[in-house]
C-alpha positions in Angstrom: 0.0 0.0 0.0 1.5 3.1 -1.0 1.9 5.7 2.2 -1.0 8.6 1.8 2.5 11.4 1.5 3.6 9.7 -1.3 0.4 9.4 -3.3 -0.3 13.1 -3.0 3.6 13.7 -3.9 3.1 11.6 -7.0 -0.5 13.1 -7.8 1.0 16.9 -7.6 4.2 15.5 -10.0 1.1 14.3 -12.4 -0.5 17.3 -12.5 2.8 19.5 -12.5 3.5 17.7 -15.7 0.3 17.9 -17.0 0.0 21.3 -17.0 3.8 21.6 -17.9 2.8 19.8 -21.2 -0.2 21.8 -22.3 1.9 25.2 -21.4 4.6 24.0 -23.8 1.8 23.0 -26.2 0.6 26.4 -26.1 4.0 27.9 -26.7 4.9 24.7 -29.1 5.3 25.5 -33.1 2.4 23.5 -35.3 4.3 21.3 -36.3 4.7 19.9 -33.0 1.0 20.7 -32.0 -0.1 18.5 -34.9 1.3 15.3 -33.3 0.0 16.2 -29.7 -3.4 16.8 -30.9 -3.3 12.8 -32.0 -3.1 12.4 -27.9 -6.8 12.1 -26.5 -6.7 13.6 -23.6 -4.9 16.9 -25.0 -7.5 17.4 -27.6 -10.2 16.9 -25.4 -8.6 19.5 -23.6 -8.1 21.9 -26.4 -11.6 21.5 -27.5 -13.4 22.9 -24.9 -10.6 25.3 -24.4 -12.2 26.7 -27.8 -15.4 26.2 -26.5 -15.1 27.9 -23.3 -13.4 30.7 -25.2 -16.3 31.3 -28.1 -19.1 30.7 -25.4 -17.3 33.6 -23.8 -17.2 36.0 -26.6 -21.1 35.6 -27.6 -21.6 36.3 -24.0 -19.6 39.1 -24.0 -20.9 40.4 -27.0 -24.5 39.4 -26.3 -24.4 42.5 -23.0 -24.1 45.1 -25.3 -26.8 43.6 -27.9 -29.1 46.7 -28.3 -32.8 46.3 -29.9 -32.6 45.5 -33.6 -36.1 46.3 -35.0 -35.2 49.9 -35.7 -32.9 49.0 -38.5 -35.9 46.7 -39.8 -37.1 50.8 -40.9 -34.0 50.8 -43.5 -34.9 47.6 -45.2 -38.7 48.1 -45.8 -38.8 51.8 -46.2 -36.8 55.0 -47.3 -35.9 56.2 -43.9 -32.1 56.7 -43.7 -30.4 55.8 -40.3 -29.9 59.2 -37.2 -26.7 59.8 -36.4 -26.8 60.0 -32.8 -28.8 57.0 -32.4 -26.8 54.9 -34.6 -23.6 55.8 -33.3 -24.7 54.9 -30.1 -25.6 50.6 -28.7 -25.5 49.7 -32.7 -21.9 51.0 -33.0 -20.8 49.7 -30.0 -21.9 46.2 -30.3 -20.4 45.9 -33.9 -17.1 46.9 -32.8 -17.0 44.6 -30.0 -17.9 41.7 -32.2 -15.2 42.5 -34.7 -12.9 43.3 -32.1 -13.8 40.0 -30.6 -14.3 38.1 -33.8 -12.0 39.9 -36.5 -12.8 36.8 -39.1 -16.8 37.1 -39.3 -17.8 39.1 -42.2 -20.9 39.6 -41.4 -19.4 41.8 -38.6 -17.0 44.3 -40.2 -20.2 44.7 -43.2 -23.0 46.1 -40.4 -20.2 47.8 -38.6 -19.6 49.5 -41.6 -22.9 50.3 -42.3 -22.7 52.3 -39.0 -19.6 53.9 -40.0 -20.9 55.5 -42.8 -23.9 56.6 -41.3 -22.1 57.9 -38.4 -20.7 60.4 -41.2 -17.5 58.3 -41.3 -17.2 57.3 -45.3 -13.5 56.2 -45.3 -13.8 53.7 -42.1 -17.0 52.4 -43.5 -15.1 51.5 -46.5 -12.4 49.8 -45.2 -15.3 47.8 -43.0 -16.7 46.7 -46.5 -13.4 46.5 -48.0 -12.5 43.7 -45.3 -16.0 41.9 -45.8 -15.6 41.3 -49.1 -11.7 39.9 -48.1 -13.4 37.6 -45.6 -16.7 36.8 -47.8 -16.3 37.5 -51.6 -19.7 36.3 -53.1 -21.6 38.7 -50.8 -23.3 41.0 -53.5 -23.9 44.1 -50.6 -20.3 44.3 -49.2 -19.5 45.1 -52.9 -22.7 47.8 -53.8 -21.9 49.3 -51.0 -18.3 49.9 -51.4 -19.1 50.8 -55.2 -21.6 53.4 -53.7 -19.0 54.8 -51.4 -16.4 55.1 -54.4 -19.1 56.7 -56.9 -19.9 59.6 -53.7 -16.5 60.6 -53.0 -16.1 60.6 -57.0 -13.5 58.0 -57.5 -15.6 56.6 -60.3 -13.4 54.6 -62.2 -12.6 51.9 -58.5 -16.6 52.2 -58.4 -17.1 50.8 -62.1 -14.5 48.4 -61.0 -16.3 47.3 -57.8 -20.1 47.2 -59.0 -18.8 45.4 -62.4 -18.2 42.5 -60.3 -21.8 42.4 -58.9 -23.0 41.1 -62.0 -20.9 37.8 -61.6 -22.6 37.0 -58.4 -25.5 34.8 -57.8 -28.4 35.9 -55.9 -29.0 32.4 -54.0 -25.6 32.6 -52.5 -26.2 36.3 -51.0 -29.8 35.2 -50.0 -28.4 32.0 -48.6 -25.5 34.0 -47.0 -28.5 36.4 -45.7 -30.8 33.5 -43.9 -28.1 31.5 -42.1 -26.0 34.7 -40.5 -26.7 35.0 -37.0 -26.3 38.6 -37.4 -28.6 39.3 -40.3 -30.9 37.0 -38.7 -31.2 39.5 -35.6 -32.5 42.1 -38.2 -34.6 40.2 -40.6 -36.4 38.1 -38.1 -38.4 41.5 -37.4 -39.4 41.7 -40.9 -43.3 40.5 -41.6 -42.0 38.5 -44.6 -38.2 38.3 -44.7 -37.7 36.0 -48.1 -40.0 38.0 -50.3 -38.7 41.3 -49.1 -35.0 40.3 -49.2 -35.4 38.8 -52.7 -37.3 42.0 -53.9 -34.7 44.4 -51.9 -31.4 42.2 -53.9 -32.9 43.2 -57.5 -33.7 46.8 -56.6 -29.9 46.6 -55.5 -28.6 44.9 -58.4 -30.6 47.3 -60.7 -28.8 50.2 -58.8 -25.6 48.8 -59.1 -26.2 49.1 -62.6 -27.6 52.6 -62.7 -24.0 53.4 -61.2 -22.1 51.6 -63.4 -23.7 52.7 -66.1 -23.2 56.2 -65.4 -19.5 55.6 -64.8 -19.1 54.6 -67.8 -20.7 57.8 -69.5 -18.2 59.9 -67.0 -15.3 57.6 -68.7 -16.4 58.3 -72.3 -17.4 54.6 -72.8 -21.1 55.3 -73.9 -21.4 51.9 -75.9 -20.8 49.8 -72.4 -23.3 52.7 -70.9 -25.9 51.8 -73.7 -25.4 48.2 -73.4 -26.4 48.2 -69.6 -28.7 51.2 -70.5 -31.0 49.0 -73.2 -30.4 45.0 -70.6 -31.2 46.6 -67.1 -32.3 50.0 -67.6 -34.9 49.4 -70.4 -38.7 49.5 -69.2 -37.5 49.6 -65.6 -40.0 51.5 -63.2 -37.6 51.9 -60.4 -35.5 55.4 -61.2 -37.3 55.8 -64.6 -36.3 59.1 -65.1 -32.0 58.5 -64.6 -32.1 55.8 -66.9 -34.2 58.1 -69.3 -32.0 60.9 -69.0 -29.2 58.8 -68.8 -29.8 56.8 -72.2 -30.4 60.3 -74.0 -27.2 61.4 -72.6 -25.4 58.6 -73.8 -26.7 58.5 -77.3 -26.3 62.1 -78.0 -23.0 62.0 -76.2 -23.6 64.9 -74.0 -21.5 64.9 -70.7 -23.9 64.4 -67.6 -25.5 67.2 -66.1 -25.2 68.1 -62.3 -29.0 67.4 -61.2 -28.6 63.8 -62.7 -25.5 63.3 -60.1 -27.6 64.8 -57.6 -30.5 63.1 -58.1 -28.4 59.7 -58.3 -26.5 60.8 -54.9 -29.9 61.0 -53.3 -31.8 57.9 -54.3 -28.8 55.4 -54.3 -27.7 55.1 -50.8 -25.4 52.9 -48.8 -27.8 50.2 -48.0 -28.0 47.6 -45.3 -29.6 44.8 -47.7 
């Protein structure tokens, strides 16, 4: 029978090397890690580790979680976000979940969205800029950043942006918009969520190529403009009287007149989807 001492002594040395090994797996390259992680008991360990660690993030990030119908306003209705208000609990929970979670894209896109309505354009951008890194078959990481581009008058990086919309496939952005736990917080205040995020994602891609279509009249390439012009803009109800004045500009190569840009700066806005 082994004296009480000396199985506590050899129960502390257990331990002692136990945690010894896991701090030196910590600190260990990957290459070593890999071969550790075959051992059971260490990636047992290092699962809930991970666990413990992500439960402890949505917790942290679920304190600040402010009241998300009143961004349900910008989806079904022209109301533009305030300033204060959104700059306020909205802010500040986005930022903590990217600072928390710097990989989800979802993140950096609605923390953008407060950016730019917090009258902060450049930030805003890089928030989209990094969504699309972290997601790139989002369609409105892209409008918005080709919005962004076409309002600060760098028109030729928004062509470039909102040209790339047209490659993308609304089931992956719809998909993308139902299985997000953050757009879920939003839409889930919506009456009928599909129908009006379907019907929201063609108004969106038929502004996208409003834009472009105008940036290519700025750049002098008027048979790109007419080609959008006669595919999108033809018989379309929704900013009837752009594509009108737009398609008369192109054909009798006029250069585009100030109310057209204004009119396009106020009825195309950075959108949340």
């Amino acid at each position: 029978m082994i004296p009480v001492y000396k199985k506590y002594s050899l129960l502390a040395l257990f331990f002692f090397l136990g945690v010894t090994q896991l701090i030196w797996f910590w600190m260990a390259p990957e290459n070593f890690k890999s071969v550790w992680k075959n051992n059971l008991l260490v990636a047992h360990i290092i699962k809930q580790h991970n666990l413990i660690e992500e439960k402890s993030k949505i917790l942290t990030i679920s304190y600040y979680y402010p009241g998300l119908s009143y961004f349900a306003h910008f989806i079904i209705g022209d109301e533009r976000p305030d300033k204060g208000r959104i700059g306020g609990s909205f802010h500040t929970y986005y930022q903590m979940a990217v600072d928390l979670m710097p990989n989800i894209d979802a993140a950096h896109f609605l923390l953008g969205f407060c950016e730019y309505y917090m009258g902060n354009p450049d930030e805003a951008r890089l928030q989209f800029e990094k969504s699309v890194d972290l997601n790139p078959y989002y369609f409105w990481s892209y409008y918005n950043l080709g919005v962004i581009y076409f309002k600060q008058g760098d028109f030729l990086q928004s062509a470039v942006i909102l040209n790339k919309t047209f490659t993308l496939k609304n089931e992956i952005t719809l998909g993308i918009l139902h299985q997000d736990p953050f757009y879920q917080q939003i839409w889930h205040y919506l009456d009928d969520p599909g129908q009006i995020l379907e019907s929201d994602l063609s108004d969106g891609k038929n502004d996208a190529a409003l834009l472009l279509a105008d940036c290519f009249v700025k750049a002098g390439a008027r048979p790109q403009a007419l080609q959008i012009i006669q595919h999108v803009g033809q018989g379309s109800i929704r900013h009837k009287e752009i594509w009108d004045r737009l398609k008369k500009i192109a054909v009798s190569r006029q250069s585009i007149t100030d109310d057209i840009d204004r009119l396009i700066q106020e009825q195309i806005p950075v959108r949340l989807f």
